[in-house]
KOLVOLUM-750485 format. One record per residue (C-alpha): residue number from 1; residue in one letter; y, x, z. Coordinates in steps of 0.05 Angstrom, whole numbers, plus 5000, padded with zeros to 4 digits. Each point is the difference from the previous one (the first is absolute). Layout:
N
<NUM; 'A'; <Y; X; Z>>
...
This chain:
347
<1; 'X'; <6037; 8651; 8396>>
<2; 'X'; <4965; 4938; 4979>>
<3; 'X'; <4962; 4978; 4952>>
<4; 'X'; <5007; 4936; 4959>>
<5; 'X'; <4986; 4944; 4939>>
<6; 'X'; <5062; 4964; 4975>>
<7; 'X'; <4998; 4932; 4971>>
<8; 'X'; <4974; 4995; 4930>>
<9; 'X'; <4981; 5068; 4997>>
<10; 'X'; <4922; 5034; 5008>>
<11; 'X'; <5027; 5070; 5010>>
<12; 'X'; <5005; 5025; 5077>>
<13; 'X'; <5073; 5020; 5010>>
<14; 'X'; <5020; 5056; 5058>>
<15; 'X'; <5072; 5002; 5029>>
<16; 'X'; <5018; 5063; 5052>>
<17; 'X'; <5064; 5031; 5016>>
<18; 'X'; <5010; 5077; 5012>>
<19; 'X'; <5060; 5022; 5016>>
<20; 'X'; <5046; 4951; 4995>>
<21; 'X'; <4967; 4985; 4929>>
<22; 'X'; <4958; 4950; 4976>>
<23; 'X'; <4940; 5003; 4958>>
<24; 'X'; <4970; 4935; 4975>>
<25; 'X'; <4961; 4982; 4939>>
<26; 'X'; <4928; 4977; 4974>>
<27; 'X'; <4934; 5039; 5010>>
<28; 'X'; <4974; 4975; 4926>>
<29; 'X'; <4932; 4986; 5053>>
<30; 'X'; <4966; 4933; 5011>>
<31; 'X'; <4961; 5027; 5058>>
<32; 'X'; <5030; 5020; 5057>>
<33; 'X'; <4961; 5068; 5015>>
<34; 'X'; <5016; 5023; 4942>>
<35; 'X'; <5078; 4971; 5009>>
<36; 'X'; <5005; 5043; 5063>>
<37; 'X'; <4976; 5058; 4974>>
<38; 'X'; <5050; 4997; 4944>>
<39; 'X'; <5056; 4981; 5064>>
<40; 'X'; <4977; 5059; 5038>>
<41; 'X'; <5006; 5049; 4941>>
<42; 'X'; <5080; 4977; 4987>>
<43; 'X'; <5017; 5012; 5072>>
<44; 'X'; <4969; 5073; 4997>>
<45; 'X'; <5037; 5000; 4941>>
<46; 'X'; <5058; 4988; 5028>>
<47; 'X'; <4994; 5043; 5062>>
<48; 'X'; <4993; 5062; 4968>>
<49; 'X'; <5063; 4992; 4968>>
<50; 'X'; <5033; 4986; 5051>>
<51; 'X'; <5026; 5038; 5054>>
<52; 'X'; <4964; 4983; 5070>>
<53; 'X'; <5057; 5015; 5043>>
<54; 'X'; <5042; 4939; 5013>>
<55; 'X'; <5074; 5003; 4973>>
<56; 'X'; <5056; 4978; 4938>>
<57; 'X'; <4994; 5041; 4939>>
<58; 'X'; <5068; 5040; 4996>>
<59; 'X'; <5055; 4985; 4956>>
<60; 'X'; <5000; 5038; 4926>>
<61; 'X'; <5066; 5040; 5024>>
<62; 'X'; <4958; 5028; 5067>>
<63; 'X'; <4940; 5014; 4951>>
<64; 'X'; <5049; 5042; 4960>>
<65; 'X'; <5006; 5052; 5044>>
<66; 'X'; <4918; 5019; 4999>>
<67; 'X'; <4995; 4985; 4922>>
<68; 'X'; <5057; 5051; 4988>>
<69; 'X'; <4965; 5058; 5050>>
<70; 'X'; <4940; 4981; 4960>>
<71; 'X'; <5038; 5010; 4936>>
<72; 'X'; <5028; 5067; 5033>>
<73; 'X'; <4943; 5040; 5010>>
<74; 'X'; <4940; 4961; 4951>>
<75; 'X'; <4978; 5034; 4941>>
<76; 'X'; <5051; 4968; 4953>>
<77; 'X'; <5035; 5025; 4940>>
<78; 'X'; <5080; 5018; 5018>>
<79; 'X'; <5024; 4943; 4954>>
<80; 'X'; <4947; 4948; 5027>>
<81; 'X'; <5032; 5020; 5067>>
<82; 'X'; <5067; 4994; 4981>>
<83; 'X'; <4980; 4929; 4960>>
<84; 'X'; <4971; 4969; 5068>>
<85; 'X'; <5071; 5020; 5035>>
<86; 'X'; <5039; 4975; 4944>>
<87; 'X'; <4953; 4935; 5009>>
<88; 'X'; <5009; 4996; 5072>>
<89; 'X'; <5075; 5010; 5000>>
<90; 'X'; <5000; 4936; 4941>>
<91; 'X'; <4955; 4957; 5048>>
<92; 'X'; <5030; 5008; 5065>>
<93; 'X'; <5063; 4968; 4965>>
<94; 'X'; <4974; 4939; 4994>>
<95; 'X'; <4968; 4947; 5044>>
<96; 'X'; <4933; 5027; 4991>>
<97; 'X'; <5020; 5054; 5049>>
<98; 'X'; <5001; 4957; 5064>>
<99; 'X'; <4932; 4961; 4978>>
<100; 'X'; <4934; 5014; 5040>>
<101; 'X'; <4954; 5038; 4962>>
<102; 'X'; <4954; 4944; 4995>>
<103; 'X'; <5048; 4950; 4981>>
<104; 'X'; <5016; 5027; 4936>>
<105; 'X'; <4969; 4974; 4938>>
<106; 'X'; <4978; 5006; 4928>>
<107; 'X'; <5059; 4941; 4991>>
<108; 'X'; <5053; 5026; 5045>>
<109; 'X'; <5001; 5069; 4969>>
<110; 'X'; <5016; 4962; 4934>>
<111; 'X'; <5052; 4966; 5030>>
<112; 'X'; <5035; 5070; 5015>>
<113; 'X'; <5055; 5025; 4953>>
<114; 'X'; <5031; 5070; 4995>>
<115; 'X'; <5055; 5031; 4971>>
<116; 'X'; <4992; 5031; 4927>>
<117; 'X'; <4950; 4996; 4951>>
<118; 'X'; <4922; 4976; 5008>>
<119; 'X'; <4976; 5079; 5010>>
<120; 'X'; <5053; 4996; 5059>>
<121; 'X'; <4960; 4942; 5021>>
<122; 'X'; <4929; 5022; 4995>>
<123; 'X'; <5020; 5067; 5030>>
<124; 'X'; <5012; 4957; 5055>>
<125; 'X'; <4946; 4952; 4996>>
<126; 'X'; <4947; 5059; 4992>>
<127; 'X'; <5020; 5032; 5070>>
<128; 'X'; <4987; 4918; 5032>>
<129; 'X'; <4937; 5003; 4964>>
<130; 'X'; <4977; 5076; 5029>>
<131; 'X'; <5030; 4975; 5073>>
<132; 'X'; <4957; 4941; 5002>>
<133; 'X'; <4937; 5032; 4980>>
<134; 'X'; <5015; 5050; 5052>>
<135; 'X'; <5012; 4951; 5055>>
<136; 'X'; <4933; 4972; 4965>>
<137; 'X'; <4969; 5064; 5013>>
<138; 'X'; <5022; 5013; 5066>>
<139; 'X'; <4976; 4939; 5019>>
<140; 'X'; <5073; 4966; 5018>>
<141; 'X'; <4985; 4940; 4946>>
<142; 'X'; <4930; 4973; 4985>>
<143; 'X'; <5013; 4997; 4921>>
<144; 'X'; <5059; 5021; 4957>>
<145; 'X'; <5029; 4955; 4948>>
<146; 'X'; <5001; 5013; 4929>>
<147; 'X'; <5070; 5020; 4983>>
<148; 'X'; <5024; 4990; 4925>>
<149; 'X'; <5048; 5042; 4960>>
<150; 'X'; <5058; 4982; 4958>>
<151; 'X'; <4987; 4999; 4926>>
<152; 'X'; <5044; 5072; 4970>>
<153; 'X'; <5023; 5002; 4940>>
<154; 'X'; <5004; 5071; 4965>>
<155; 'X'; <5062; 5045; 4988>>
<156; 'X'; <5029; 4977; 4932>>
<157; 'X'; <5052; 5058; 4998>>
<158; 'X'; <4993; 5072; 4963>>
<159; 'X'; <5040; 5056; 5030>>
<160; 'X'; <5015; 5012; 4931>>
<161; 'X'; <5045; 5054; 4958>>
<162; 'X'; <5061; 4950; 5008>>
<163; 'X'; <4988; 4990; 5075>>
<164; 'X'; <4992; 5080; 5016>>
<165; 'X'; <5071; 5013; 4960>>
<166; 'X'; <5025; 4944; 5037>>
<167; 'X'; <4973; 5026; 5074>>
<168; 'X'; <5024; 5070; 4986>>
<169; 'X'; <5064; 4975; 4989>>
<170; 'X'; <4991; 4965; 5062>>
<171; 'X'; <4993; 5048; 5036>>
<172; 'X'; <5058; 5045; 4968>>
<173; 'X'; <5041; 4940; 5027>>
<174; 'X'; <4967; 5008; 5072>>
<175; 'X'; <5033; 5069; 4999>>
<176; 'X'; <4947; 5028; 5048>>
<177; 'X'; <4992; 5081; 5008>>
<178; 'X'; <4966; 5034; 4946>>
<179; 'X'; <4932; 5021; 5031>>
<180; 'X'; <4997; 4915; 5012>>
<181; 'X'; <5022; 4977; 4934>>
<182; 'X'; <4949; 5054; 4968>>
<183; 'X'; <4945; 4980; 5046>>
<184; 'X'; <5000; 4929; 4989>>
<185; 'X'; <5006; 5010; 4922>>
<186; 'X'; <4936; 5049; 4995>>
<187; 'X'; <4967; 4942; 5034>>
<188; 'X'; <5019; 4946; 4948>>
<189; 'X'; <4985; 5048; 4944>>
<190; 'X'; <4927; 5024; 5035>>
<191; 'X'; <4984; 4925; 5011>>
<192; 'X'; <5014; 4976; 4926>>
<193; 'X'; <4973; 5060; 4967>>
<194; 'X'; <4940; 5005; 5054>>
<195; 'X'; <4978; 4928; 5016>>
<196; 'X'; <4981; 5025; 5062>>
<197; 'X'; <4997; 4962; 5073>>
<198; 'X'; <5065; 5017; 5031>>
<199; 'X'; <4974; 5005; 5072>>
<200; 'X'; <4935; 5025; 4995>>
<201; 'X'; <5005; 5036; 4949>>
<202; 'X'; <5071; 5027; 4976>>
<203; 'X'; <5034; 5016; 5056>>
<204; 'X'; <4934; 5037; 5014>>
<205; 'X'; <4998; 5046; 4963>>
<206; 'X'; <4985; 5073; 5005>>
<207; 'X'; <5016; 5066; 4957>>
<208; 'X'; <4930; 5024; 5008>>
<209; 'X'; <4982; 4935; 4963>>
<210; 'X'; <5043; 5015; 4941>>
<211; 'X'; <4963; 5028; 4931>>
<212; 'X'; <5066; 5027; 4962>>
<213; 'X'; <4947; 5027; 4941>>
<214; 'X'; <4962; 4939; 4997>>
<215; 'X'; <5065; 4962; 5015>>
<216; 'X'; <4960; 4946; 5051>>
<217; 'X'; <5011; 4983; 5073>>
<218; 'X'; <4937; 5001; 5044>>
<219; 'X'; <5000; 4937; 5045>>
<220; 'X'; <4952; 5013; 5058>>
<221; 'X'; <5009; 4933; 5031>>
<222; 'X'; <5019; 4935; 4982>>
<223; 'X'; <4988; 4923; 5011>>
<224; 'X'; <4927; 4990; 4966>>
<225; 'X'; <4952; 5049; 4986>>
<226; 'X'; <5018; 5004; 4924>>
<227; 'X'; <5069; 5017; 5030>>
<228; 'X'; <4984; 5064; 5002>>
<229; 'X'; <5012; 5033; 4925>>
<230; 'X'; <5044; 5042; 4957>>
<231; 'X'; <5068; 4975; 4982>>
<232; 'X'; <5029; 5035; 4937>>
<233; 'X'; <5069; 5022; 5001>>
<234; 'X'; <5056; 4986; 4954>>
<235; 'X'; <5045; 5050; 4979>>
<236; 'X'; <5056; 4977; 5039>>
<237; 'X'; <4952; 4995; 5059>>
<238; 'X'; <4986; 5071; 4991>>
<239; 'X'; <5067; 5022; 5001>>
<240; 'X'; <5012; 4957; 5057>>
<241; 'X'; <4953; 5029; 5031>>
<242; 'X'; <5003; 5069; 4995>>
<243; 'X'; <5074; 5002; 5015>>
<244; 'X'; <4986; 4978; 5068>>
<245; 'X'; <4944; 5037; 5019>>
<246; 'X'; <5030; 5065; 4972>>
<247; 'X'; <4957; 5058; 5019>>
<248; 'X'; <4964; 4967; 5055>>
<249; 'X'; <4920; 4987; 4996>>
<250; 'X'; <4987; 4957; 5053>>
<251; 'X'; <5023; 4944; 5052>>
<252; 'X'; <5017; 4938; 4984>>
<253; 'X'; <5049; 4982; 4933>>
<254; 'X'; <5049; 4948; 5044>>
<255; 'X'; <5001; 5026; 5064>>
<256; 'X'; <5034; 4970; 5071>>
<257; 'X'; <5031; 5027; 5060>>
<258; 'X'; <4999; 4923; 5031>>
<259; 'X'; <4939; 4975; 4988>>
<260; 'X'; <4938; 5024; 5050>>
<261; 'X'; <4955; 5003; 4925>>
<262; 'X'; <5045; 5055; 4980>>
<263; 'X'; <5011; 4966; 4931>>
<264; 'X'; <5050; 4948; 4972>>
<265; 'X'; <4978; 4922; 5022>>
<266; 'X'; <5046; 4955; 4962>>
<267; 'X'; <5055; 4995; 4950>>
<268; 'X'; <5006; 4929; 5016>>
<269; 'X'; <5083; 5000; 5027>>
<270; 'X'; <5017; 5046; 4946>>
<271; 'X'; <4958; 4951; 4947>>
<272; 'X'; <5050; 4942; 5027>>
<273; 'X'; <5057; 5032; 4994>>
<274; 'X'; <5000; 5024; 4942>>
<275; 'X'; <4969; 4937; 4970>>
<276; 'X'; <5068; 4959; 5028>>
<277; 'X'; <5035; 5052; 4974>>
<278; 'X'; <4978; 4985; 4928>>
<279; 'X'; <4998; 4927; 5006>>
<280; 'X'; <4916; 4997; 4996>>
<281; 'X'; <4959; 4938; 5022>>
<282; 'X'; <4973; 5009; 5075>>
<283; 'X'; <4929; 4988; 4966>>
<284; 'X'; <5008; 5069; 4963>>
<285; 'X'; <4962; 5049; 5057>>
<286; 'X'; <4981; 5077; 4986>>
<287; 'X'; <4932; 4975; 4988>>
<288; 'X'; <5016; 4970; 4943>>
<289; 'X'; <5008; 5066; 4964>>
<290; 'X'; <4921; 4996; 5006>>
<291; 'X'; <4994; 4938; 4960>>
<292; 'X'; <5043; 5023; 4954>>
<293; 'X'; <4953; 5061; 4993>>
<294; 'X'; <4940; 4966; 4984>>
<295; 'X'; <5032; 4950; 4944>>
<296; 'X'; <5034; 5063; 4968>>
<297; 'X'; <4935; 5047; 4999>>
<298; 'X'; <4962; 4940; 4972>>
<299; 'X'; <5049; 4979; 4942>>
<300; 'X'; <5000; 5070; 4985>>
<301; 'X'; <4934; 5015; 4999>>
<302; 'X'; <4960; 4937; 4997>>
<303; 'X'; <4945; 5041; 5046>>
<304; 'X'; <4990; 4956; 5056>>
<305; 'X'; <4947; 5043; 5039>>
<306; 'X'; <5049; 5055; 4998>>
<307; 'X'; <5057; 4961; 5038>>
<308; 'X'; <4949; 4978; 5049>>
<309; 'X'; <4976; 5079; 5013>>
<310; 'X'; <5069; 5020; 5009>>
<311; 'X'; <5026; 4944; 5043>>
<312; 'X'; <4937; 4998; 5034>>
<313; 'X'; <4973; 4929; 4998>>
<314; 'X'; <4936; 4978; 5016>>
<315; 'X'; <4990; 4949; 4942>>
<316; 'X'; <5034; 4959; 4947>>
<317; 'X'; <5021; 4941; 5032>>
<318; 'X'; <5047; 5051; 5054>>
<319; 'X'; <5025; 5034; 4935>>
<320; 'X'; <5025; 4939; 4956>>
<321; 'X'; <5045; 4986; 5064>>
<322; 'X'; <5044; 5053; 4977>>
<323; 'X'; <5009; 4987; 4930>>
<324; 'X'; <5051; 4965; 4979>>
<325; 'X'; <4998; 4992; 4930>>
<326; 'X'; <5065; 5005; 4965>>
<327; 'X'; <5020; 4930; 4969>>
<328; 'X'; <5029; 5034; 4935>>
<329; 'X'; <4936; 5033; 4986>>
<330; 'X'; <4971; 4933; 5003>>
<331; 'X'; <5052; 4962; 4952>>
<332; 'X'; <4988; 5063; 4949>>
<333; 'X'; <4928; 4977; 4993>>
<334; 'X'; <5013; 4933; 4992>>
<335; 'X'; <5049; 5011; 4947>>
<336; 'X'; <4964; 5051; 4960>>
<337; 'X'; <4977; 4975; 4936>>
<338; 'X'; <4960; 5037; 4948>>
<339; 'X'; <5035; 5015; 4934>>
<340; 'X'; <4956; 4968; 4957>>
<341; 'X'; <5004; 4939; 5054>>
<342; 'X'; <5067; 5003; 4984>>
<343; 'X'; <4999; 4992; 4927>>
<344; 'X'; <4956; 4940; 5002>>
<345; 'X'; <5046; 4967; 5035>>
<346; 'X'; <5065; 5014; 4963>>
<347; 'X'; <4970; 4978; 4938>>
């Protein structure tokens, strides 16, 4: 440690190394009790982030191992969980992987690219950001760097009335068994006439949770607090329905003999093929039947409140990320003219 003036300046500057890291800059103080005070307060500072026991911080791909027990037994929500291990299997790809933890900065993890689209990215980029708070926390780095996300840019597709003929025939073409092909066109039918979250929500759901007087689905859990609500059913979601749950009155509406939930988990190979099948853009995703959900309910209703109750969003700005007004509406309006508008301007 030492203590010091440097030409031209009035301030008292300190300079001390811990760890193999230097620390060096001005006290703002002209007096020098008052400089080493303000000295003495970095380096405690400093200590108690830092780990006392001599020794290299560990690479990110040896840190991976704790941050993914962590992420198996912390109180996290299944699809944060399986987000951080998607993450981790996208960074430990790239050069990242064999950096020390304290080596990697706010700069180098823009410098990173991954495969896919900008959410594949940030999916990516979150799990760096929770690892190096972690190794913050456990006192492996003394700070961790601010880590920026990619700029997304919404889904611009509808999983429209056109795109649902088009999958269904799809999937004819797929020639899968029956129970499949029937499966995987209730879903595209539920999500379109629904809106619902497919995860968390649709493949969810349970008889006991299904009004057939009231014609509403109950769901218990969702995403956000306003995610909970009553989703009315469409006639064609009622027959749906209620031709496969026959006479039975509870247990859950998709159920699995693979997956440890007891439920269905994904659609997602099925979705694919069926999509190459009919010659759809890769952009086009089963969630897209959601957006087209909320633009449809709103053009037909112009009740905006109501299509954020039944999607369950939080507030408008969420909401008017699903509409996507139809361009033909638009042109109408523009080329609507009043009749006696009209007149004037033939005569």
């Amino acid at each position: 440690m030492k203590l010091f003036k440097k030409p031209k300046s009035k301030f008292y500057w300190y300079d001390f190394t811990v760890r193999g890291c230097r620390y060096r800059s001005s006290t703002q103080e002209t007096k020098s009790v008052r400089a080493l005070k303000i000295e003495s307060l970095k380096l405690a500072s400093v200590m108690e982030n830092t780990d006392p026991l001599p020794g290299k911080p560990i690479a990110l791909g040896d840190f991976a191992a704790r941050f993914l027990e962590w992420v198996g037994t912390a109180r996290l929500e299944e699809m944060t969980r399986k987000s951080y291990r998607n993450g981790w299997r996208l960074l430990k790809a790239t050069p990242v992987a064999d950096m020390r933890v304290n080596q990697i900065t706010g700069d180098r993890a823009e410098q990173l690219k991954f495969p896919g689209s900008a959410a594949n990215a940030n999916c990516a980029l979150r799990t760096l950001r929770r690892m190096l708070h972690k190794a913050e926390e456990w006192k492996i780095i003394g700070h961790a760097p601010k880590i920026t996300m990619m700029k997304e840019y919404g889904r611009h597709l509808r999983l429209d009335d056109e795109a649902e003929m088009k999958l269904l025939e799809g999937a004819h073409a797929c020639t899968w068994r029956r129970p499949t092909f029937e499966l995987f066109r209730d879903i595209v039918i539920l999500m379109r006439d629904t809106g619902m979250r497919n995860q968390r929500e649709l493949y969810r759901m349970r008889i006991e949770n299904l009004d057939w007087q009231n014609r509403v689905i109950f769901v218990p859990d969702s995403k956000t607090a306003e995610g909970r609500r009553l989703v009315p059913m469409s006639r064609r979601v009622c027959d749906l329905l209620r031709a496969r749950c026959i006479a039975k009155s509870e247990g859950w509406v998709f159920p699995s003999n693979r997956a440890a939930s007891g439920h269905l988990r994904s659609v997602d190979r099925l979705f694919r093929e069926a999509r190459r099948q009919a010659g759809l853009p890769k952009e086009l995703v089963l969630y897209c039947a959601r957006h087209d959900y909320g633009t449809r309910v709103l053009m037909r209703t112009g009740n905006l409140a109501a299509v954020m109750k039944t999607m369950g969003h939080r507030d408008v700005k969420t909401a008017m990320h699903y509409q996507h007004p139809e361009l033909d509406v638009v042109r109408a309006a523009l080329d609507y003219r009043p009749a006696i508008e009209t007149a004037e301007i033939r005569a």
